[in-house]
N, C-alpha and C positions, 0 to 999 in steps of 0.2 A: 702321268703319275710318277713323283719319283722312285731314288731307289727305298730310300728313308719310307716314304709310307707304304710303298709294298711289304717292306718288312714287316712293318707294323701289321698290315695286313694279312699275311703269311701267318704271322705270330697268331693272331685272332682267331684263323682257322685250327691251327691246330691246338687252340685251347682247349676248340668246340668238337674235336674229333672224337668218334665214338666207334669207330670203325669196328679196330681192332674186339673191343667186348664185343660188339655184336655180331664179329662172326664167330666169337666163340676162343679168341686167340687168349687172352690173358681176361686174369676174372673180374679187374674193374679199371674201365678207360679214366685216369687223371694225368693228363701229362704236365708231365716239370721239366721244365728248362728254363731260360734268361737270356735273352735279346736284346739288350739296349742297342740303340742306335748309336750309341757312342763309344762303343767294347771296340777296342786294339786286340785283345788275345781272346782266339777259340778256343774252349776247353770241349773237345769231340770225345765222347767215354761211350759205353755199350749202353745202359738203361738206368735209370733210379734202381736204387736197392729199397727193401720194405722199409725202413725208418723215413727215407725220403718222399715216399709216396705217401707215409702219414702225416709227415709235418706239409707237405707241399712245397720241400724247399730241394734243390740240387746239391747233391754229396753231400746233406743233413744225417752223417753218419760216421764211424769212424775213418771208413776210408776218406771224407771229406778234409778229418782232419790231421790227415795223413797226406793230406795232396797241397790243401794252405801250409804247411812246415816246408814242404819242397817248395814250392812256390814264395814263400818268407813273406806271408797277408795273414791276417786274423778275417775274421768271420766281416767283419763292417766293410772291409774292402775288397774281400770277395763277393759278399752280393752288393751293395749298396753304390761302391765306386763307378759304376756306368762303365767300366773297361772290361770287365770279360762276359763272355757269350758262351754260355754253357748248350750246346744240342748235340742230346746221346741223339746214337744212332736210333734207339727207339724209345718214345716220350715216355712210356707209360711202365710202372712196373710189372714184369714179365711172369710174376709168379714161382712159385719155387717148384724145383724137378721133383720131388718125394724120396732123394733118396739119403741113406745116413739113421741112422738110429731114432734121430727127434721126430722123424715123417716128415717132415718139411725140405732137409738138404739144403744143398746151394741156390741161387737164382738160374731161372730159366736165363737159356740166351737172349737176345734182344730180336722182337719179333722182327723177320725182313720185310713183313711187309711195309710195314710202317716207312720204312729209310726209303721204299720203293715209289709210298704214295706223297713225299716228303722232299726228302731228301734235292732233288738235283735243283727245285722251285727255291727251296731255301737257300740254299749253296748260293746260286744265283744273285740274290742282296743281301748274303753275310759275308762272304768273301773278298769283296772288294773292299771294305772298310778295315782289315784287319792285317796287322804288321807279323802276326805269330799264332800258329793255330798249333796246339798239342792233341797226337791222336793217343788217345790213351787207352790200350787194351788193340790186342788182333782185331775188332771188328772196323773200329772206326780204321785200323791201318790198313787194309785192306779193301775198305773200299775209296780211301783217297790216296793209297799209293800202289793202286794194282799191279803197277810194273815191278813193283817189292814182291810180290804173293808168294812167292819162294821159296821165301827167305824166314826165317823163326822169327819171332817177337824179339831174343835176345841180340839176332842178326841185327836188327833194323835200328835198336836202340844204340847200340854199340856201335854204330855209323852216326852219333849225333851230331862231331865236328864236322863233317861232309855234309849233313842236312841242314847247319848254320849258317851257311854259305850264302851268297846273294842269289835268290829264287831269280824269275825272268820278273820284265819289270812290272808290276801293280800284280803282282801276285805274293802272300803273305809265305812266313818261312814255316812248313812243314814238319814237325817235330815229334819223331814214336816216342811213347814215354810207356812203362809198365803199368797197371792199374794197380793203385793206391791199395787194394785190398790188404787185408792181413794175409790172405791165401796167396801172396808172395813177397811174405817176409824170408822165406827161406831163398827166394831169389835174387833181396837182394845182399842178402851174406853173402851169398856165392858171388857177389858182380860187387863190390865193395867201391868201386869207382863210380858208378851211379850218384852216390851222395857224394864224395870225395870231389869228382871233377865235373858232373853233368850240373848234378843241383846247384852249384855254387855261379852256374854259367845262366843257368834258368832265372835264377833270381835277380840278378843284375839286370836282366831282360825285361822283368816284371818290374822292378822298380823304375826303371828310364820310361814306360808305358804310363805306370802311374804317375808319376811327375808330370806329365802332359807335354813330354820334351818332343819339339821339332825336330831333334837331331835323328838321324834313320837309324833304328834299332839293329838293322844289319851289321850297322858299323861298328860294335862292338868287338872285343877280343874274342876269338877262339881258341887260341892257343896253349891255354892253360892243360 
């Protein structure tokens, strides 16, 4: 079997996964994510937010489009272009914690078990296809760059030009990025070079992906 239909297969199972409700972890198994066999860039985030879990579709939410602007796609080429592979660390929405005035609060964190029953199977035929993988939010940067665990989220972003670098060879380029939420617009006023000099580097990246250019994305400028 190759790698292409394990994926596919991989993908199958965890459409059909029920796990998580049925021990009781979050209050209803739907998971969303995007697979294509033919995705260049990983987008790795923590879990669907509630909007996403009701449309069925990945960052069908503000922070979504908060993440296509840095990324410089509209909606048709984020899901439809066959180039990126959306897998939070955990598929399914997590529920909210109760806390905050409305009873509801924020989102639960992304369940671990999930990434635990998941995760390294997947990894396995999504990784090698993929020129540029963005870990978006501490979960997903932690567990694919535990030698970072250290280090703050602001640490690890703020090392971008170092992480643009040429990975070892048939391995894709590893990239922290903040999560898109609004719950850190106040971070990145405070980090003002984020949009100024990382976004501008991100998007060139994504464009040469989407062109379906032979040229190795590595080769790009980082110098900016």
């Amino acid at each position: 079997m190759n790698r292409r239909i394990k994926l596919l297969t991989i993908a199958d199972d965890i459409s059909r996964c029920q796990f998580c409700e049925v021990a009781g972890l979050i209050p209803e198994a739907k998971p969303i994510f995007q697979l294509p066999v033919t995705a260049r860039i990983g987008i790795f985030s923590q879990a669907p937010g509630n909007k996403a879990h009701l449309k069925g579709l990945p960052f069908f939410d503000p922070s979504g489009v908060r993440l296509r602007s840095w990324l410089g796609v509209d909606e048709t080429a984020f899901y439809e272009s066959g180039k990126f592979a959306i897998a939070p660390m955990a598929f399914c929405f997590p529920g909210y914690d109760g806390s905050g005035k409305t009873g509801k609060g924020g989102d639960k964190p992304p369940v671990s078990e999930c990434a635990e029953r998941w995760r390294t199977q997947l990894m396995a035929q999504l990784m090698p296809q993929l020129d540029l993988v963005l870990l978006i939010g501490q979960y997903a940067q932690r567990w694919h760059l535990p030698e970072q665990s250290h280090l703050s989220m602001t640490a690890r972003v703020a090392n971008w030009r170092a992480a643009l670098g040429r990975p070892a060879p048939g391995e894709p380029i590893l990239l922290p990025m903040p999560h898109p939420s609004w719950r850190n617009t106040a971070w990145l006023k405070k980090n003002p070079w984020f949009e100024d000099e990382f976004v501008p580097e991100l998007q060139a990246r994504v464009r040469r992906a989407l062109q379906g250019s032979t040229q190795d994305l590595h080769q790009l400028d980082t110098t900016i």
